[in-house]
N, C-alpha and C positions, 0 to 999 in steps of 0.2 A: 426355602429349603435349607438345613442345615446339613453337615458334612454325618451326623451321625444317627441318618438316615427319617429324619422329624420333618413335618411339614411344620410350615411357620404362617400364623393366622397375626399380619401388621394392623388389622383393622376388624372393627365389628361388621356381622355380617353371612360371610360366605361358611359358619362354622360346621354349619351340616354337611356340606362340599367335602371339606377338608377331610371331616372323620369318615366318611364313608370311602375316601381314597385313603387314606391314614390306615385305616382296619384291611382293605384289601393289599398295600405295599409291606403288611404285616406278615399277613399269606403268603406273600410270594417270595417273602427273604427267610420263607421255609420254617416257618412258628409252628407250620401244623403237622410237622417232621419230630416237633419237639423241641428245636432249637428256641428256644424263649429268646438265649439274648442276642438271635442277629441282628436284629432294630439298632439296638448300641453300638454294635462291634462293625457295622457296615459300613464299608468305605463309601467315597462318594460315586465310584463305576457301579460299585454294585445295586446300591440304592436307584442310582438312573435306572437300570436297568428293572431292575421293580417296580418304580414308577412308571414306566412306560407299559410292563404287564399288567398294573393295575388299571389304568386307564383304559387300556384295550379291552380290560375283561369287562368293566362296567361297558363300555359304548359296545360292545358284541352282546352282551347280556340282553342289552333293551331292545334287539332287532324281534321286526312282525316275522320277513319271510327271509331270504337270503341276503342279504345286502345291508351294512352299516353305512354310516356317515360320520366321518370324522372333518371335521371346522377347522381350521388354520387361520392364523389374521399375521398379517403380512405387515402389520406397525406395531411399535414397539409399548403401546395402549391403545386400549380396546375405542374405536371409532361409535360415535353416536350410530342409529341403526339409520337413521337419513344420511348419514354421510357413508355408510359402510360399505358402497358398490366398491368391488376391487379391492376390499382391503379385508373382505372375509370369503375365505372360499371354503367349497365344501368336495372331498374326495369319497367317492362310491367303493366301497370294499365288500369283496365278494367271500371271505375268510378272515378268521381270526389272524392268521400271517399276515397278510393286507393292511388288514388294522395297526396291528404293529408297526409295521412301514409307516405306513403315513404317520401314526403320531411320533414315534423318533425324528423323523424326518421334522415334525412341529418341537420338538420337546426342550428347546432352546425358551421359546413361546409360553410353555407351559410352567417351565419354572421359574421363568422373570418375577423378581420381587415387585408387588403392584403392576403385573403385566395382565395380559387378556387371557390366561389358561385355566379360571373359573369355569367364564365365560364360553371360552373355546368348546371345553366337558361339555356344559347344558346346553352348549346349541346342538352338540354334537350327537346326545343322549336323545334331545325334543326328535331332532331330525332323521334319528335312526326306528325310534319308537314312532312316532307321525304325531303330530301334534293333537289333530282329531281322536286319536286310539290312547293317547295321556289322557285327555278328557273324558274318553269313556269309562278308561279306570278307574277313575273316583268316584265314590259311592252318590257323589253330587259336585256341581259344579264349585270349584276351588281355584286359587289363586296357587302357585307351587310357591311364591315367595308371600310370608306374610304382612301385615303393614310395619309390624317392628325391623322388617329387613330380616328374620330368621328364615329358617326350610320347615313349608309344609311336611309333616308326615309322609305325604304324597309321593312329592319331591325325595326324601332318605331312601321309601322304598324303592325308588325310579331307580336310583342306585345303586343300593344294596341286592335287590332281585329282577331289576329291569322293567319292575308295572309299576303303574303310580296307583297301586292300592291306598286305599285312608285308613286302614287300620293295622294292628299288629300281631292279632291271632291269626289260627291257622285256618286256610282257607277262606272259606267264606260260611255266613250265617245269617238267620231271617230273623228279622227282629219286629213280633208285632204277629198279626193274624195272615193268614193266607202263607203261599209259601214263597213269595215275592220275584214269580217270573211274570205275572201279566199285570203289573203294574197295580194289583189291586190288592187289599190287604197289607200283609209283611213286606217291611224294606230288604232289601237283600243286599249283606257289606261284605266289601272285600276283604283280606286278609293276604297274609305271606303264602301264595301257591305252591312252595316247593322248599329243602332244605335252603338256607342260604349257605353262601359260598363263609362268608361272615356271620356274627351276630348283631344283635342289637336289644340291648337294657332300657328300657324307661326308667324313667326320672329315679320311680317309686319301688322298682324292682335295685334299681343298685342304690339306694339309699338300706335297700336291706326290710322293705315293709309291700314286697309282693305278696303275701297273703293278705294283708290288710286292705289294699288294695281290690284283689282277687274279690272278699266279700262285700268289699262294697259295689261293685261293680255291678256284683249277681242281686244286690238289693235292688238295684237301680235298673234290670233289665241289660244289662251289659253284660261283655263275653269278654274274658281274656285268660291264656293258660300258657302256665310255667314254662311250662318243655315243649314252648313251640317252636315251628320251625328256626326263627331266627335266633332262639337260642342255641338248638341243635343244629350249630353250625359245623361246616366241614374242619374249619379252623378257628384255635384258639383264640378267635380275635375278636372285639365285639366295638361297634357303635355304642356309645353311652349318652342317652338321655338326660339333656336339662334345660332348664328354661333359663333369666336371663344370661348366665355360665358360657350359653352355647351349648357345643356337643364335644367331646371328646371321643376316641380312640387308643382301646387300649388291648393290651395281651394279657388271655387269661391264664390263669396260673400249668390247665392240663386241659387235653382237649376233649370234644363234648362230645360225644355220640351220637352222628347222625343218625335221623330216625328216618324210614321209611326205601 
């Protein structure tokens, strides 16, 4: 964490973590107010202070019914998961307030350079979502980390909208014959359910070749559209797609128009 309000990525890895908390501490130091440059101008109270909203909004986000889970680890790195009795707990929050408490209460944790507050997030997120209900998100059985150590698709949306959707059009879509509720015929894939709070660019869209893209897609049997929800974010802030780069987080220039 630097003083003028940037998350800091020491190592390959954790980059889609970061941007997806990156894009939301964007939102909350008031980008979608219009203020573009509070990200620069923020001292380091107020940035805590965003980080800690942002955190809380992703791990309230992923909740099924009333109740989150927010993770704590009580050493100063993250213990192996066989050694980890006592040294990882997990606190029931019954409200987004709640939420907030307990991770401030952590958030010492969470900004340690090379400390466990990755970690802390996705235990926090798996265990608020249910592990079993991540799983069923995915259009098919998926790894959320993939073998290069990058973030699943899955994994960004967990994030960014709280489902581990695999895709990044809007809603969902049947691909193939039948209309893909009884297993026979058409697959049926997920998408972004709702506006997001943020957005998020592919690779291919912020290189500036989303229509190219777009048609090759639709040659191929694929779906994807411009003004989907996670573009038509509530805030000017967007996740940016890339392969080996990682993922950035940045602010856009004015904000988007929520749709729907």
């Amino acid at each position: 964490m630097r003083g003028s309000g940037l998350l800091v990525q020491h190592e390959g890895g954790p980059c889609g973590v970061l941007a997806a908390v990156q894009g939301f501490v964007v939102r909350e130091l008031g980008v979608a107010a219009g203020t573009g440059g509070a990200v620069l101008c923020a001292d380091r109270e107020k940035f805590g202070d965003a980080l800690v909203g942002a955190l809380s909004h992703i791990v309230w986000s992923a909740r099924v019914g009333r109740l989150a889970s927010v993770v704590s680890c009580k050493r100063a790195s993250l213990p192996a998961l066989a050694e980890s009795d006592g040294a990882l707990v997990s606190s029931e929050c019954n409200s987004l307030d709640a939420v907030r408490e307990a991770v401030r209460a952590s958030a010492g944790s969470f900004v340690r350079p090379r400390g466990p507050g990755v970690a802390m997030l996705l235990y926090s997120v798996l265990l608020t979502r249910g592990v079993a209900m991540v799983a069923r998100d995915a259009d098919f059985a998926s790894a959320l980390i993939m073998p290069n150590g990058y973030c699943a698709q899955e994994l960004v949306n967990l994030l960014l909208v709280g489902r581990a959707h695999s895709n990044v059009f809007d809603g969902e879509r049947v691909v193939g014959d039948g209309d893909g509720g009884d297993g026979c015929g058409g697959a049926r894939l997920r998408g972004i359910p709702r506006v997001a709070p943020i957005g998020f660019l592919t690779l291919f869209e912020r290189q500036g070749d989303g229509g190219g893209v777009r048609r090759e897609m639709k040659a191929h049997g694929g779906h994807t559209d411009p003004r989907a929800h996670r573009q038509a974010s509530r805030a000017p802030s967007s996740a940016l797609g890339a392969t080996s780069s990682g993922r950035r987080s940045a602010p856009l220039p004015s904000p988007s128009r929520p749709r729907g």
